[in-house]
C-alpha positions in Angstrom: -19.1 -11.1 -21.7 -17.2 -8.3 -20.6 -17.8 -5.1 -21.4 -15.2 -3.3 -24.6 -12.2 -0.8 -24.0 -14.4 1.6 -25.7 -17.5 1.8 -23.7 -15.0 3.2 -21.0 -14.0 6.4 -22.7 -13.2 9.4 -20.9 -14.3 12.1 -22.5 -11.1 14.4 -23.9 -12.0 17.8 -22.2 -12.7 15.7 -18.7 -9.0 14.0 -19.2 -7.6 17.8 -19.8 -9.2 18.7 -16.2 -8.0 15.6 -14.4 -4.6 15.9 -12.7 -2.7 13.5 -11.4 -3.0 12.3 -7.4 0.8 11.5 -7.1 4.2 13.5 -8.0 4.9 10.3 -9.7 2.3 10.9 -12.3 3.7 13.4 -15.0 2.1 14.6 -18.1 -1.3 15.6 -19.1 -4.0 11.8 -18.9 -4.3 9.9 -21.5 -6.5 6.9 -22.6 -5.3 3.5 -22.2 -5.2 1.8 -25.6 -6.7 -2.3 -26.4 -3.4 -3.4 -26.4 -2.6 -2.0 -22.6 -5.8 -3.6 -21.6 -5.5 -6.4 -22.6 -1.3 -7.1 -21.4 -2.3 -5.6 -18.0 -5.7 -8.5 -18.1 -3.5 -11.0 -19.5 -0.3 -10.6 -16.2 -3.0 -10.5 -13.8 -4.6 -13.9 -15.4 -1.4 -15.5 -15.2 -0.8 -14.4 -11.7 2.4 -14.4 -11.5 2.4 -10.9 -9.5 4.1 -8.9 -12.3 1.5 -6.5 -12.1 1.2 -4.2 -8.8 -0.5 -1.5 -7.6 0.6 2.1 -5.7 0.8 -0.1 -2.6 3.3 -2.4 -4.0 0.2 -5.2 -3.8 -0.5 -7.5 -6.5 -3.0 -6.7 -8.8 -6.0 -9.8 -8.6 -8.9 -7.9 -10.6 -9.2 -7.6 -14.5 -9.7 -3.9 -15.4 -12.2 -2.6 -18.0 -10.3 0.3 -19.2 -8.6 3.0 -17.7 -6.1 6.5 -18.1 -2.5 7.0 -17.8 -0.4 9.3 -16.4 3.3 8.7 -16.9 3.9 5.1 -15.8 0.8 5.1 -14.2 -2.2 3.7 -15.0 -5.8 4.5 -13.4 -7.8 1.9 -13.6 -11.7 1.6 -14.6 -13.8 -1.4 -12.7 -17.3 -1.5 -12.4 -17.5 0.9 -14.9 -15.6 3.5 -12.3 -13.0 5.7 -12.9 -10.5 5.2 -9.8 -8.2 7.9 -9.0 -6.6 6.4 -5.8 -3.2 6.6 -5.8 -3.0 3.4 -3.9 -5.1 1.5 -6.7 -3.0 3.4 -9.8 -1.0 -0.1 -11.7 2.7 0.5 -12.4 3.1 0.2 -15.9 6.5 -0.5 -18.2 
């Protein structure tokens, strides 16, 4: 069983630290909702490649949660917080 959206909050005064890695990313962080999740989970179940990361690669893992920064998302695995530019997913 996988773990919930929830469990992978980021607390609100660490998202106001965090800034974004890339000029791409604009805007202050904000939590990815349930419903993001679970479309971003859903694309890379289907594999159909839709979903791609900051080097254009298609996305093969599920994520457990994760922040946004304009179309941007940073994703949590493993219960980590990645802030890679290279692993950010290019949301629509």
């Amino acid at each position: 069983m996988r773990p919930s959206v929830a469990q992978h909050s980021i607390p609100e005064k660490l998202l106001a630290m965090l800034q974004s890695p890339t000029e791409s990313g604009n805007g202050p962080f904000r939590q990815a909702d349930a419903a993001l999740i679970e479309r971003i989970n859903h694309a890379i179940a289907e594999g159909n490649g839709d979903i791609r990361d900051g080097f254009d690669q298609r996305v093969q893992v599920p994520i457990e949660g994760g922040i946004v920064s304009g179309n941007q998302l940073y994703p949590v695995r493993n219960r980590t917080l990645c802030l890679v530019a290279g692993d950010a997913i290019q949301i629509r």
